[in-house]
N, C-alpha and C positions, 0 to 999 in steps of 0.2 A: 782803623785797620788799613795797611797797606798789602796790595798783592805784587809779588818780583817772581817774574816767570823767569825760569830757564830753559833756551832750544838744546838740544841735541837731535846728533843725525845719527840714523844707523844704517845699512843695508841686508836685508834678508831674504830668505827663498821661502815659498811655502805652497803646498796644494789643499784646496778646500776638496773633499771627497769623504762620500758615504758608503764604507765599504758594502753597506747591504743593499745598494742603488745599481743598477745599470750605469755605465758608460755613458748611456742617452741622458738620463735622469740626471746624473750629476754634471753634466754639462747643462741640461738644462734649468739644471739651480745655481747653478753654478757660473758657468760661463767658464772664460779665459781663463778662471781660476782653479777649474777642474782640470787644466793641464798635464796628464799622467808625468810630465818628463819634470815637472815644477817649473815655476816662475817667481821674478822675483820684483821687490820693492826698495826706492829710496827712500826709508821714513823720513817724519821730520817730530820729535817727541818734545810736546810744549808742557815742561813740568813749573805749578805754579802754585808757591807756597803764599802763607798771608802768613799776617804776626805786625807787631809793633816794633817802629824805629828803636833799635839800643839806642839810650839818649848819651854815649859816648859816641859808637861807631859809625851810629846813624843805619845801620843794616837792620833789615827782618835777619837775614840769614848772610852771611858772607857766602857771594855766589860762587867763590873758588871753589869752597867747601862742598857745597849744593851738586855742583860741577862732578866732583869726585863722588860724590855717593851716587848719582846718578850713573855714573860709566861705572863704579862695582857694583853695584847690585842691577842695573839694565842694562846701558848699551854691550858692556864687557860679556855679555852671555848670548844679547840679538846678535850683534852687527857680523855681516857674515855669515852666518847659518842658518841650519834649515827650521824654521819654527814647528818643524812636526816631528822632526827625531831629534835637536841638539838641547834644545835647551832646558834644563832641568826643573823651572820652575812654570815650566808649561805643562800640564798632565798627559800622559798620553791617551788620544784620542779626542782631543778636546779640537774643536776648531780653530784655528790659529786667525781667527779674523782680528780685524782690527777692533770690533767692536768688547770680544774675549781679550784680548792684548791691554787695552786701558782698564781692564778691570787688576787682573795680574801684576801690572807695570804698578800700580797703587799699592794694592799689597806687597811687593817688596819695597819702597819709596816708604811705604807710614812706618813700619817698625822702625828704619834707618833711620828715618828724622824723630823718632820719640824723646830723643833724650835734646833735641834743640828746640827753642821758645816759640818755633815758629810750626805750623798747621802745614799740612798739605790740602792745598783746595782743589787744584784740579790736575788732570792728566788729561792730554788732549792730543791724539795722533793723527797725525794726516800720512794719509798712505799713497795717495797721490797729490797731485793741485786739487779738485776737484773731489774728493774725498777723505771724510775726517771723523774720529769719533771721538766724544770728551765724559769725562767719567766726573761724579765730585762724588764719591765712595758711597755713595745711596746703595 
């Protein structure tokens, strides 16, 4: 079994808040992220399929390919917007963490890739340097 990640980058805005919270309280769960005005992030989205070499092509997956499903079905809907009103495969009212984001981000990624040989194993976002969450669709 071989695993061939693909990076992509996105930019998005988002505020983590409990509208039945105080001001105090969701800053204080919150932090910086309870920002009434929003703020925003450089993702960096590590998409990482397994599967066996085609014994012509030598590919799990032709990463051009991988590439373009990736920017339709996620970054084309993240990059740029606000993850609490734009995007439609976000629920609303769901928290827009990154920990919620790699679960989301897999479920649109495993339909798209069902019809190629290759597995989706992981989804893994880092929302800063220093913070990251990875999913393997448990």
């Amino acid at each position: 079994m071989v695993y061939i990640t693909r990076i992509e980058r996105f930019n998005a805005a988002h505020k983590l808040w409990v509208a039945e919270w105080t001001e105090e309280k969701n800053h204080e769960v919150f932090g910086k992220c309870s920002n009434k005005n929003w703020h925003g992030h450089n993702y960096n989205l590590h998409v990482t399929i397994k599967g066996v070499p085609d014994p012509v092509t030598g590919f799990v997956m032709d990463v051009k390919k991988l590439s373009i499903i990736i920017r339709e079905q996620v970054v084309d809907h993240l990059d740029h917007s606000n993850l609490n009103l734009d995007v439609p495969f976000i629920p609303k009212g769901l928290q827009p963490t990154t920990e919620n984001l790699v679960i989301l981000i897999w479920q649109q990624l495993e339909s798209a890739l069902a019809d190629y040989p290759c597995k989706l194993h992981c989804i893994k976002l880092w929302e800063t340097d220093t913070i990251y969450a990875e999913y393997y669709g448990e």
